[in-house]
C-alpha positions as CSV (number, residue, x, y, z in Angstrom):
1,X,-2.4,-6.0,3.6
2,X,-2.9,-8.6,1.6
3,X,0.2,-10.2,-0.5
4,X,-0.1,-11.3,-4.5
5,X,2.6,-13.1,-5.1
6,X,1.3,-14.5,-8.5
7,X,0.4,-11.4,-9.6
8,X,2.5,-9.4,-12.1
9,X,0.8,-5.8,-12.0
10,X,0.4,-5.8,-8.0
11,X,2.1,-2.3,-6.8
12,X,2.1,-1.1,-10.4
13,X,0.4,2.0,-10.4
14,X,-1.8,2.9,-13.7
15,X,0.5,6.4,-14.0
16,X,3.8,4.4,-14.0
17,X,2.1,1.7,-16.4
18,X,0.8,4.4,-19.4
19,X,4.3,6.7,-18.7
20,X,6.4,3.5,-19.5
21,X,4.4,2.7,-22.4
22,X,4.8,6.3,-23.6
23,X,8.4,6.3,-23.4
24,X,8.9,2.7,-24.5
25,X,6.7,3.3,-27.9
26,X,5.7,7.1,-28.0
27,X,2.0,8.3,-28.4
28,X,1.8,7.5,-32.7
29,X,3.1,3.8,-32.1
30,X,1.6,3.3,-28.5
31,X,-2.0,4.3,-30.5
32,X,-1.1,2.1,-33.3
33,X,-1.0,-1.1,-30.2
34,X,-4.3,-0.2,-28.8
35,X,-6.8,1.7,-30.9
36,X,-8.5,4.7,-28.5
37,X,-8.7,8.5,-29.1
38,X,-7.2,9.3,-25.5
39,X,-3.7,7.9,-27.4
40,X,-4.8,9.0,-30.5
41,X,-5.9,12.6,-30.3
42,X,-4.2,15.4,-28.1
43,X,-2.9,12.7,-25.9
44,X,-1.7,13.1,-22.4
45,X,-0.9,11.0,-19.1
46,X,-3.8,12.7,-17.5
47,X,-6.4,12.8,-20.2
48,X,-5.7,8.9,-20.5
49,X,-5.7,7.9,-17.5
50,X,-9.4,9.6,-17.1
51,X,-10.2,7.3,-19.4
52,X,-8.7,4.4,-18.7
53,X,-9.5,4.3,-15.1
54,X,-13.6,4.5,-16.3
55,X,-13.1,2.3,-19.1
56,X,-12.1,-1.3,-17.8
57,X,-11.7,-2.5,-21.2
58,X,-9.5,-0.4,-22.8
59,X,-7.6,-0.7,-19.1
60,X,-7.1,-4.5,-19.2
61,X,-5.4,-3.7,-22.9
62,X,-3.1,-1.2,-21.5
63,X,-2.1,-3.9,-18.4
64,X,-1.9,-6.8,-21.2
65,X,0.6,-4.8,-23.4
66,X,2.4,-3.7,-20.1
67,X,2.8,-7.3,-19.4
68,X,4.0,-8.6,-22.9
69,X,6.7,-5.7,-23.5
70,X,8.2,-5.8,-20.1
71,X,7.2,-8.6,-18.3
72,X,9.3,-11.6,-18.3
73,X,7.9,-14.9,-16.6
């Protein structure tokens, strides 16, 4: 297995990344940050990581506001 050392996100899995959020911000504010329905409307872990996993956009938001509220370089 290949190491990335330079990598922030390596071994963080998707789950662990939108449960975090969730707790950190809560569903209202954590919609407010990045502007899709699956945090928006009815939101769940599951329904929004169906999303996120075939939605490489809104993903790469989700990782970037991982990465500036608890990611210190």
């Amino acid at each position: 297995m290949e190491s990335q050392p330079n990598n922030p996100l390596h071994g963080v899995k998707l789950a662990d990344m939108v449960e975090k959020l969730v707790d950190h911000y809560g569903w209202h504010d954590l919609g407010g940050h990045i502007r899709i329905n699956a945090f928006n409307t009815n939101p769940t872990v599951k329904s929004s990581l169906k999303f996120l996993r075939r939605t490489p956009w809104a993903r790469e938001k989700v990782e970037q506001l991982y990465l500036d509220t608890f990611h210190e370089d």
